[in-house]
C-alpha positions as CSV (number, residue, x, y, z in Angstrom):
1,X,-83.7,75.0,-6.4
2,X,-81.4,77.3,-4.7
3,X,-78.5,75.9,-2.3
4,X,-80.2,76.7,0.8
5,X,-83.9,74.9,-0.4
6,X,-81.7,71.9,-1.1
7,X,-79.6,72.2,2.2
8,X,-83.3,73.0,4.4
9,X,-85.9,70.9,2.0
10,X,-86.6,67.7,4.0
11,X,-86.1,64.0,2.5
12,X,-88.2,61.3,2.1
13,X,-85.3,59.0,2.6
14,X,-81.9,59.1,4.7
15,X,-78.7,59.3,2.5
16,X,-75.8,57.7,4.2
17,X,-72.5,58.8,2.6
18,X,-69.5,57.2,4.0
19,X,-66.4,59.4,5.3
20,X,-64.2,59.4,2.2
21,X,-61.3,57.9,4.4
22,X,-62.9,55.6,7.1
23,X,-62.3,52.3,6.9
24,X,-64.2,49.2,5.8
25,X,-66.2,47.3,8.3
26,X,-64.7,44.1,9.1
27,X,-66.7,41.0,9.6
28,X,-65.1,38.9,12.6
29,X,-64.2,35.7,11.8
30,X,-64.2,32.4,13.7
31,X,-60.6,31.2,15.1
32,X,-59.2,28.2,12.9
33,X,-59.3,24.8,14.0
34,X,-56.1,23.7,15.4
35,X,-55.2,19.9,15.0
36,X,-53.8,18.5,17.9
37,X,-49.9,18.2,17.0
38,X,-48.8,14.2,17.1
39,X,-44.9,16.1,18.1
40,X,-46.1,17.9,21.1
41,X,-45.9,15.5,24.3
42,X,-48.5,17.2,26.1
43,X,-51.4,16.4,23.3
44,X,-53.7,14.1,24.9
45,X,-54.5,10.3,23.4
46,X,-58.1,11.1,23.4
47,X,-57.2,14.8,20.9
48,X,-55.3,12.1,18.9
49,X,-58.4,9.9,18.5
50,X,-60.6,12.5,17.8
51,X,-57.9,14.1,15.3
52,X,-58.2,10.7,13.2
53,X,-61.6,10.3,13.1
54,X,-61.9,14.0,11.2
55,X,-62.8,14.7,7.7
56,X,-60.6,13.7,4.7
57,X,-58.7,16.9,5.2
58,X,-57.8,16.6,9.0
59,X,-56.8,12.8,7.9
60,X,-54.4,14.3,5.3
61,X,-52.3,16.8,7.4
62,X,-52.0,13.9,10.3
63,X,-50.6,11.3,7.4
64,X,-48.2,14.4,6.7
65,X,-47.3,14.8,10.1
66,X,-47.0,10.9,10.9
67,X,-44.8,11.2,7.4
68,X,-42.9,13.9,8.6
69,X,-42.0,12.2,12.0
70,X,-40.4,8.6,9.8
71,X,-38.4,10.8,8.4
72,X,-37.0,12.4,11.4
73,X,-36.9,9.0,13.2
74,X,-34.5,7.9,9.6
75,X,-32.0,11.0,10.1
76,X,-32.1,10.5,13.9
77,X,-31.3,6.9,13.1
78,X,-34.4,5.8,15.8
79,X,-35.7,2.1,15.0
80,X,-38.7,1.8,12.9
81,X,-41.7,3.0,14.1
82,X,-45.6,0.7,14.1
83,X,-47.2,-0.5,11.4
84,X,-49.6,2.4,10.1
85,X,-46.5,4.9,10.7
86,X,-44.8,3.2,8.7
87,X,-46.9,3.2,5.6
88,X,-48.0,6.5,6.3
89,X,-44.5,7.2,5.6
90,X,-43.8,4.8,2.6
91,X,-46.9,6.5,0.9
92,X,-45.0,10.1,1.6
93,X,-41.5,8.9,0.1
94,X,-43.3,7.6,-2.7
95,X,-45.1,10.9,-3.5
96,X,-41.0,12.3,-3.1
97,X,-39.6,10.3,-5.1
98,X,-39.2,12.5,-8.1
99,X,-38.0,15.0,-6.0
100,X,-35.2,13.7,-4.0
101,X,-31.7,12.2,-5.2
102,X,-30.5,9.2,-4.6
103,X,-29.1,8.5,-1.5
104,X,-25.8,7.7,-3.0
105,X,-25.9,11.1,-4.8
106,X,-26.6,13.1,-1.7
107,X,-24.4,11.5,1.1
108,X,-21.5,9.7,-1.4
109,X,-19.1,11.7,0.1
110,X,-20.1,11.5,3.6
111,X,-20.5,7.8,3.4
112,X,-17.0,7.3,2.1
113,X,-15.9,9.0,5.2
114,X,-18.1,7.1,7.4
115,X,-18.7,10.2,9.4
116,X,-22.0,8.4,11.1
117,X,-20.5,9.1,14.4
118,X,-20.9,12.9,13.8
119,X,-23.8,13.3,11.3
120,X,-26.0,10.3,11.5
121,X,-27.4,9.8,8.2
122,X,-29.9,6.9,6.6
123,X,-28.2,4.2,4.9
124,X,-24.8,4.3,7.1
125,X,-23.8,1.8,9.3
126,X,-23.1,1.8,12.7
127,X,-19.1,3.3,13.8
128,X,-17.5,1.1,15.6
129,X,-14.5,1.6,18.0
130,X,-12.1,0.8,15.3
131,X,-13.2,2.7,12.8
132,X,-12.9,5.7,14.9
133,X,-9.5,4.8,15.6
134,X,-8.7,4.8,11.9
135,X,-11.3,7.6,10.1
136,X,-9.9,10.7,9.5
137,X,-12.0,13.3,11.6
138,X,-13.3,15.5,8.8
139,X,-13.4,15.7,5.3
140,X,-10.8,18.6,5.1
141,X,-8.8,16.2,6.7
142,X,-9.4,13.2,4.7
143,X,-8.4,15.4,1.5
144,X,-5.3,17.0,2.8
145,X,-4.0,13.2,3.3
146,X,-5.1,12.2,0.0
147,X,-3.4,15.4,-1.4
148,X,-0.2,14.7,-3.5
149,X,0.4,18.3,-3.2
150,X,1.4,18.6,0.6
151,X,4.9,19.7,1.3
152,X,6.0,18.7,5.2
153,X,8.3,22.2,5.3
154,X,10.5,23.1,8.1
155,X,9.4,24.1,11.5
156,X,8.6,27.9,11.2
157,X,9.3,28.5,14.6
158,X,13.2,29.5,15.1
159,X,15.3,26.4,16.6
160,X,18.5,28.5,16.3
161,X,18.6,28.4,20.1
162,X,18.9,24.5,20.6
163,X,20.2,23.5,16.8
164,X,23.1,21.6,18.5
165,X,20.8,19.5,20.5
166,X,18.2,18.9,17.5
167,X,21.5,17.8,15.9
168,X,22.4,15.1,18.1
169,X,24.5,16.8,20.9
170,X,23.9,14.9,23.4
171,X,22.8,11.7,21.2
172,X,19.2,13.3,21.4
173,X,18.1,12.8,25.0
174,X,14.7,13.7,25.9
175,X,13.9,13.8,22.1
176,X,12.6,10.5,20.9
177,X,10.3,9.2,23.3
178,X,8.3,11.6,23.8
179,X,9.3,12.5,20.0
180,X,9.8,16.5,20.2
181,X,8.1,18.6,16.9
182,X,10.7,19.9,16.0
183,X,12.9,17.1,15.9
184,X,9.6,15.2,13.9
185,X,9.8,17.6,11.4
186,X,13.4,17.9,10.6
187,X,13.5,13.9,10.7
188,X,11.0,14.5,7.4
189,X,12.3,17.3,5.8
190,X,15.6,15.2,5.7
191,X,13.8,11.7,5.1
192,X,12.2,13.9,1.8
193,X,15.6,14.3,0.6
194,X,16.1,11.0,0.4
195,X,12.8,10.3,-1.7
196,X,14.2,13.2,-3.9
197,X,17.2,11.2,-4.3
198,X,14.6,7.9,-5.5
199,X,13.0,9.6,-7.9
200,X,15.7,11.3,-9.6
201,X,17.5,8.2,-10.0
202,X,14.6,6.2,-11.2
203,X,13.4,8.8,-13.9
204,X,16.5,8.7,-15.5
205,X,19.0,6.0,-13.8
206,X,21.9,6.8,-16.8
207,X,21.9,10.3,-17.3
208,X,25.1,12.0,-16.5
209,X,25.5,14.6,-13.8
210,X,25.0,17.4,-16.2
211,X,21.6,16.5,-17.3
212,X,20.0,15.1,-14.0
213,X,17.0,16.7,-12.9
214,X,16.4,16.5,-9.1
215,X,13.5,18.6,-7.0
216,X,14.2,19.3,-3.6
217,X,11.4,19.4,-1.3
218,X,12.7,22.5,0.3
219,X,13.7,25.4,-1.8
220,X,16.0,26.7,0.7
221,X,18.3,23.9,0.1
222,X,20.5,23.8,-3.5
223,X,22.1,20.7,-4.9
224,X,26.1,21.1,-5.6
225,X,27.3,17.9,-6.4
226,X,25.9,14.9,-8.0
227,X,27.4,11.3,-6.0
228,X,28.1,8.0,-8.0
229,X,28.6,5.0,-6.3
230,X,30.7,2.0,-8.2
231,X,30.9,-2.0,-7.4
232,X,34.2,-3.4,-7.6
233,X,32.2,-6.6,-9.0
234,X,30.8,-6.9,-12.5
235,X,27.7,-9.0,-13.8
236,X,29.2,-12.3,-15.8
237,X,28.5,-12.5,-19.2
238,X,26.1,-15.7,-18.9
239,X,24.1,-13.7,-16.7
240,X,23.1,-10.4,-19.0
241,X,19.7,-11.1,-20.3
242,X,18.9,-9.4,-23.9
243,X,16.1,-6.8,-22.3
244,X,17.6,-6.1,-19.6
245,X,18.1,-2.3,-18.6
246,X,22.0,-1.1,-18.9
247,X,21.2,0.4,-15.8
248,X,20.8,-2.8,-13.9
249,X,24.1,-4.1,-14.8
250,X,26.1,-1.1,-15.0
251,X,29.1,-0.7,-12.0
252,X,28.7,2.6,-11.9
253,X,25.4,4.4,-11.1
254,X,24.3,8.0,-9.3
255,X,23.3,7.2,-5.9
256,X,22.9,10.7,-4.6
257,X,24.1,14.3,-4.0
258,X,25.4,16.9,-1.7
259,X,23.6,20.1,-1.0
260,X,23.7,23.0,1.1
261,X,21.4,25.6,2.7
262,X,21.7,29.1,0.7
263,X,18.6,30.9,2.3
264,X,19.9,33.3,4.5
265,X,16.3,33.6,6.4
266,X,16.7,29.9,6.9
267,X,20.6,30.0,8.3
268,X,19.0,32.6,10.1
269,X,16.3,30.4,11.6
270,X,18.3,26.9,11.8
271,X,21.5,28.8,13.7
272,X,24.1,27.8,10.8
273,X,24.6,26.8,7.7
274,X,23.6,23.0,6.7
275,X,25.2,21.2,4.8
276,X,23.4,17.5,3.4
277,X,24.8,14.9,1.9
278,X,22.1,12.5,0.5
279,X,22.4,8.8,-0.2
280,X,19.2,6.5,-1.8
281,X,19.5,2.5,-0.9
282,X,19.6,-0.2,-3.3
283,X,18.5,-0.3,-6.5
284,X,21.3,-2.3,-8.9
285,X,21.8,-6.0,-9.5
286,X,25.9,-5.0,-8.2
287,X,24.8,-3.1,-5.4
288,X,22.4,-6.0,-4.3
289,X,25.3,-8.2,-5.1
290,X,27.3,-6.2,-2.8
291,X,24.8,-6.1,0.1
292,X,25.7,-9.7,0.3
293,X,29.1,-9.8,0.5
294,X,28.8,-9.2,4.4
295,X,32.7,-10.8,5.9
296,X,33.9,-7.6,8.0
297,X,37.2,-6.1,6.5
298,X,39.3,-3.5,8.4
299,X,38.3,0.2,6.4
300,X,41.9,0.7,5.1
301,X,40.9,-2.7,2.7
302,X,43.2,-5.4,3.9
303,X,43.3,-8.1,6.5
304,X,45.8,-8.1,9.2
305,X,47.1,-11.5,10.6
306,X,47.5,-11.1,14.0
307,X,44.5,-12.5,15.8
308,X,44.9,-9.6,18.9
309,X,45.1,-7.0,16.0
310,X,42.4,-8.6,13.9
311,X,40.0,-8.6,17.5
312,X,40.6,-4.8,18.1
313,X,41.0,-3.3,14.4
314,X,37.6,-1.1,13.2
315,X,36.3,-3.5,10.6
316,X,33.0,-3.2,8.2
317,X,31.1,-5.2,6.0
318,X,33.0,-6.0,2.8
319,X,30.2,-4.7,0.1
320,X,29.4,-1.8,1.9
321,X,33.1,-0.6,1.7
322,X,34.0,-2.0,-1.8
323,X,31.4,0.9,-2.5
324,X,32.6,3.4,-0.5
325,X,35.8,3.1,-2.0
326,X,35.8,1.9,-5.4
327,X,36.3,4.5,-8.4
328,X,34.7,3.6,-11.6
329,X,35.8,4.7,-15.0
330,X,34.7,8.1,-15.6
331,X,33.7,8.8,-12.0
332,X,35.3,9.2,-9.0
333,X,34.5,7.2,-5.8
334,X,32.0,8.1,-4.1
335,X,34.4,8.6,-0.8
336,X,36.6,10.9,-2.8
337,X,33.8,12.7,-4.3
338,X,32.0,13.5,-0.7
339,X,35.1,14.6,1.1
340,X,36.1,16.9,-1.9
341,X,32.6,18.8,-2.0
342,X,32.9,18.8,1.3
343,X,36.2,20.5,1.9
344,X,35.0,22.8,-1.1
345,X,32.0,23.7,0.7
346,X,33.6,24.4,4.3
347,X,35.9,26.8,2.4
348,X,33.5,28.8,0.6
349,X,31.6,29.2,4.0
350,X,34.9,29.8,6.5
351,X,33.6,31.6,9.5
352,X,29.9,30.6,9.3
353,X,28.6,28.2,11.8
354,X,28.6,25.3,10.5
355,X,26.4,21.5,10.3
356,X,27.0,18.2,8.3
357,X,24.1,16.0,8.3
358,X,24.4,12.5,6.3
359,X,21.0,10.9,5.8
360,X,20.4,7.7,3.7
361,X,17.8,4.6,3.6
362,X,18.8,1.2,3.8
363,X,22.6,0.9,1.8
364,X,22.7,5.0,2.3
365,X,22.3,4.2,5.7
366,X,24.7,2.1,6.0
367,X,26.9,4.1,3.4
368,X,26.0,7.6,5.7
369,X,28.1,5.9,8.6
370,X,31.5,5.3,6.3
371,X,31.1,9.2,4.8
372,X,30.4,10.1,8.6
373,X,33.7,8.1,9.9
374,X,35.9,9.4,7.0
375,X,34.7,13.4,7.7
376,X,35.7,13.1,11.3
377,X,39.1,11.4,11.0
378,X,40.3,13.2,7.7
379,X,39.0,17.1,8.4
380,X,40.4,18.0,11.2
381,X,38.2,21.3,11.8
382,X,35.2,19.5,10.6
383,X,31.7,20.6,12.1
384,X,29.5,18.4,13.8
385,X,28.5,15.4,12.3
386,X,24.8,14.4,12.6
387,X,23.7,11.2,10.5
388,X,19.9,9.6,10.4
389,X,19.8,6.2,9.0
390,X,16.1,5.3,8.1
391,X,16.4,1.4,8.4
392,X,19.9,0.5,8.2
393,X,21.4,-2.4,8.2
394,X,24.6,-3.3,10.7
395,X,28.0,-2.1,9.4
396,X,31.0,-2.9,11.4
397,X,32.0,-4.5,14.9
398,X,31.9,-3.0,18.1
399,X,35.9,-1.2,17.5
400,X,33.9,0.3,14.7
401,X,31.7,1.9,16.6
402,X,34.0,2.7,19.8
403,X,36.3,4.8,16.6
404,X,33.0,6.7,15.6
405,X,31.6,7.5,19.6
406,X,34.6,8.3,20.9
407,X,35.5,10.9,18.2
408,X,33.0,13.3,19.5
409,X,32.1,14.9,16.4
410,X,29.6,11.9,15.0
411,X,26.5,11.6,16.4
412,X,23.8,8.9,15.2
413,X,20.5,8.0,15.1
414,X,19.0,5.2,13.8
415,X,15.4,5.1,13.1
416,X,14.2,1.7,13.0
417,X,10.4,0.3,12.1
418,X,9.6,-3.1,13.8
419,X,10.0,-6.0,11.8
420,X,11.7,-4.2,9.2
421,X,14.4,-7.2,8.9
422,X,17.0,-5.2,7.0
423,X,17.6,-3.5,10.6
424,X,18.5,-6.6,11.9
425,X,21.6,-7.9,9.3
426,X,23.9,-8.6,8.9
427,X,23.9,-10.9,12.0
428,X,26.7,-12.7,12.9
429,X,29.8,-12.6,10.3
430,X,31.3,-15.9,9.1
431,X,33.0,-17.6,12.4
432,X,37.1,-18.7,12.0
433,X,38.1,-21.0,14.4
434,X,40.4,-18.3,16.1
435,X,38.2,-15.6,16.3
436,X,34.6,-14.9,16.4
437,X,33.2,-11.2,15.9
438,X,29.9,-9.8,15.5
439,X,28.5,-6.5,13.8
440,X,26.8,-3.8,16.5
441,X,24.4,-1.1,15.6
442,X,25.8,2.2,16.6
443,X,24.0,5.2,18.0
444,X,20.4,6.4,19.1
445,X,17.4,4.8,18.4
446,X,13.9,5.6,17.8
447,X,11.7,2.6,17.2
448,X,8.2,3.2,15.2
449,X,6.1,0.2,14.5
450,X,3.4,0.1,11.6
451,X,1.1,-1.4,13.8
452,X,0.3,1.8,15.4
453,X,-0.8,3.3,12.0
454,X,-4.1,4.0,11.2
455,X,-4.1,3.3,7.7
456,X,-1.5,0.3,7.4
457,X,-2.6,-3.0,8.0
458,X,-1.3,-5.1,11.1
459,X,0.1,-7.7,8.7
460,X,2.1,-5.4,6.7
461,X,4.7,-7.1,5.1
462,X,8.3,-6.9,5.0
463,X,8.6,-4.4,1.8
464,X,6.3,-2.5,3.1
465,X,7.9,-2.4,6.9
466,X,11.1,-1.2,5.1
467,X,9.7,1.0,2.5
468,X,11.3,4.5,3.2
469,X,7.1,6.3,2.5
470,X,5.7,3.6,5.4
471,X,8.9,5.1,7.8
472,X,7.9,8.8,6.8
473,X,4.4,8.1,7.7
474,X,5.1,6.6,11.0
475,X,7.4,9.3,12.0
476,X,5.0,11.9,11.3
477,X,2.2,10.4,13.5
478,X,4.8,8.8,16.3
479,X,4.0,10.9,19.7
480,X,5.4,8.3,21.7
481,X,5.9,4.4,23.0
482,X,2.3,2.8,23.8
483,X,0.6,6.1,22.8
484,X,-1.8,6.4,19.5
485,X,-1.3,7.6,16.3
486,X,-1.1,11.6,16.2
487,X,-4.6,12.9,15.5
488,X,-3.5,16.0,13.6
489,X,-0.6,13.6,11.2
490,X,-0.9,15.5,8.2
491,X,1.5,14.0,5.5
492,X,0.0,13.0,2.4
493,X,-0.9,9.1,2.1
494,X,-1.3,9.1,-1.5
495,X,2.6,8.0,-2.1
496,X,1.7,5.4,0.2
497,X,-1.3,4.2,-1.2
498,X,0.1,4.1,-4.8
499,X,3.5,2.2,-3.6
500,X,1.8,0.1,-1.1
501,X,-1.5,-0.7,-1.5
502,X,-1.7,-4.1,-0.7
503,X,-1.0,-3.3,2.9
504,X,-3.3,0.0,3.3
505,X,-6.1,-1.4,4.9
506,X,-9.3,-1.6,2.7
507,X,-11.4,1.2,4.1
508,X,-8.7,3.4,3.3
509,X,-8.5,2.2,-0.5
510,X,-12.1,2.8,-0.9
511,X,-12.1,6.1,0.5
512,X,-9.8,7.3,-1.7
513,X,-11.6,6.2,-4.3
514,X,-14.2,8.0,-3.3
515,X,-12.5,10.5,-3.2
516,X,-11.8,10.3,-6.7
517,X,-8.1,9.1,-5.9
518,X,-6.7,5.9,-8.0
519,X,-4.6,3.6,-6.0
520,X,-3.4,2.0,-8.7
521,X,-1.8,5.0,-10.5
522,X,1.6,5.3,-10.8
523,X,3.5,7.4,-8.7
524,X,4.2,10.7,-10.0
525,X,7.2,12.7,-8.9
526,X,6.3,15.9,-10.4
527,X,3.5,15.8,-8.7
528,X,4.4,14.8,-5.3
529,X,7.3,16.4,-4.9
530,X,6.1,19.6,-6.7
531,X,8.4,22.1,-5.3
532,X,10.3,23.8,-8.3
533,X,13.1,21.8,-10.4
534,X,16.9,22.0,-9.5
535,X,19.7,20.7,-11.5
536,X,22.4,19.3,-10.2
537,X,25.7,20.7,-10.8
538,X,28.7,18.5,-12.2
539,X,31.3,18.1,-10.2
540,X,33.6,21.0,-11.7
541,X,31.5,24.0,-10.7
């Protein structure tokens, strides 16, 4: 059949051929059945009803929802909800169970930080007004205080412009209370250098001067000359024990160092040269023995007769001179040795602006005031004198400290913790019949209390009220009298916790444990006070 028979031939049946790009017919479908949702408010009881009364699978997506709403009641911390919610719930946790971690696992962390108040979360308890008081506000937060590795450096901003007042001219008005930042941070870049001074001693309390290693917690600062303090007593034979350290008994032992500021971008930012001189407290059987020894003596060493004399002569306590003074067998004394490095120091720097500042804890305190006295009467051109006593002790009577105000070159500020007795002796000296004197503090004072800390029980003992950590840590969160602890203290607690534990309160102990922080450790310098290793010089170079 030809093309055009096939084309004109009529069929016996229609063909339908589909267009080679048209589209398959699609078969409308009916709409999905919506359950009535149990979270929308607007669902009527009645939908509800009928909702529950479905097939087997309408019941199983309203036990999911029902399950799904216990769990957001649980991290919405919402009380428990009826009955049949309830085990709707229990039968979905169960079904989870191999799915989820423990709740320990997934909120250890969070719970050790008992941050309930900003992230509610199942198993924590409720926050009450103290805790928020004494909770860190994050966990950065919480880490950086646990961090040994946290160096307090000096203010970055310049303070060239008011140094002199920073340095006591003045005696520090407008300062304490409110407690400026500047002056806050200074207070523990110096109170540091006395922790320095600690730990060098007690990692190796004999070496000599050549071999002690001291790290400074600010590298801008270089040691120059190692100090050695000696009692003019000695330990009787009868009361040497056979294990007893050498160190313990010795007359002679270091007790601290002078050093001076060589960064030029930090003379630069200060407004003149500092010069430190550094002196740890007790830590000898002599120098305890001295401590004691607390009849007031006139500072040239010997008694006058004369009772009008005796009532206007500058007298201190007789330990704390006899090791000020006293020159031990291979060293110098330690008032020789400051004024020396001292007169060295202000000639190598002639024509530089100048700054002594003499900071000790407990004897170096009282010690600081004697080096402080000597530089302003014996150097003539001396610079000003600045010295910060972190809980010192009384030293001599009220001529005492009419010699150091009146010479207008010593200015001094005592920092004193409440109930830190050490600040309150020695009290009365013994009473002759014909005369009857008493010692006087000297200087400014700011007053920090533990009390006010977050972290430090109220009951704090008396070590702990006059350990030198416990003062930094107050300092650093002090704002002011009758206001709270700074919110944004950042020192690291750990030295704290490790030396004082028994007075940290016991939500901080477990937190660091959490944290993965033992409490019990000992305290290690090269990790706290990681700042680079510098040796102090010997006295010849």
């Amino acid at each position: 059949m030809t093309i055009a028979a096939a084309v004109t031939a009529p069929t016996t049946s229609p063909v339908h051929v589909a267009p080679r790009h048209a589209a398959p017919a699609v078969q409308p479908r009916a709409a999905p059945r919506r359950e009535p949702s149990p979270l929308n408010p607007n669902t009527p009881a009645q939908a509800l009803r009928s909702a529950a009364s479905a097939p087997p699978s309408s019941s199983a997506a309203a036990d999911g929802a029902r399950a799904h709403i216990a769990n957001l009641d649980k991290v919405l911390g919402k009380p428990p909800r009826p009955a049949s919610h309830a085990a709707a719930a229990a039968r979905q946790e169960q079904e989870q169970d191999g799915e989820q971690e423990p709740l320990s696992v997934r909120h250890g962390l969070l719970n050790a930080l008992n941050l309930s108040f900003f992230v509610p979360m199942p198993g924590m308890r409720a926050r009450t007004a103290a805790d928020e008081h004494m909770s860190p506000r994050s966990l950065m937060h919480m880490q950086q205080l646990l961090s040994a590795d946290s160096p307090r450096a000096s203010p970055r901003s310049t303070i060239a412009p008011r140094w002199r007042s920073l340095h006591g001219e003045g005696g520090w008005a407008g300062l304490l209370d409110p407690l400026d930042s500047d002056l806050r941070r200074e207070l523990l870049r110096y109170g540091d250098f006395v922790q320095a001074a600690y730990q060098a001693f007690h990692s190796l309390p004999t070496a000599s001067a050549r071999h002690r290693g001291l790290m400074l917690p600010d590298r801008s600062y270089r040691p120059t000359r190692s100090l050695f303090a000696t009692s003019a007593l000695s330990m009787p034979p009868w009361a040497k024990r056979p294990n007893t350290p050498e160190w313990l008994t010795q007359q002679s032992n270091w007790i601290g160092y002078v050093a001076v500021c060589e960064s030029e971008r930090e003379v630069a930012r200060m407004g003149r040269r500092d010069i430190a001189i550094v002196l740890r407290g007790t830590a000898t059987c002599l120098e305890w023995a001295e401590n004691l020894r607390a009849s007031l003596v006139p500072l040239d060493g010997e008694s006058s007769d004369g009772a009008e004399a005796g009532a206007e002569e500058p007298k201190v306590a007789r330990g704390f001179l006899s090791l000020y003074k006293t020159a031990g067998e291979k060293v110098k004394s330690l008032s020789e040795e400051v004024m020396d490095e001292v007169r060295r120091l202000m000639e190598k720097y002639k024509g530089e602006e100048l700054s002594i500042t003499v900071v000790g804890h407990s004897l170096g305190a009282a010690l600081a005031l004697l080096v402080a006295d000597e530089v302003a009467t014996s150097i003539p051109d001396a610079p000003p004198v600045a010295v910060v006593s972190f809980g010192g002790p009384k030293v001599g009577n009220a001529a005492f400290v009419d010699r150091l105000s009146s010479s207008g070159k010593v200015n001094v500020l005592r920092i004193v913790n409440a109930g830190d007795m050490v600040t309150k002796v020695p009290g009365v000296a013994p009473r002759l019949p014909h005369k009857k004197e008493q010692y006087q503090h000297v200087g400014a004072e700011l007053r920090i209390d533990s009390k006010n800390s977050p972290c430090l029980r109220p009951d704090a003992g008396p070590a702990c009220r006059h350990d030198l950590e416990a003062y930094l840590h107050l300092i650093d969160g002090f704002t002011g009298t009758g206001r709270p602890f700074r919110h944004d203290a950042r020192r690291s607690v750990i030295r704290l916790l490790q030396l004082q534990r028994g007075n940290v309160k016991k939500e901080y102990v477990n937190r660091a444990r959490e944290l993965g922080v033992d409490p019990t450790a000992p305290v290690d310098a090269g990790r706290s006070m990681a700042y680079g290793n510098c040796a102090v010089a010997s006295p010849s170079s």
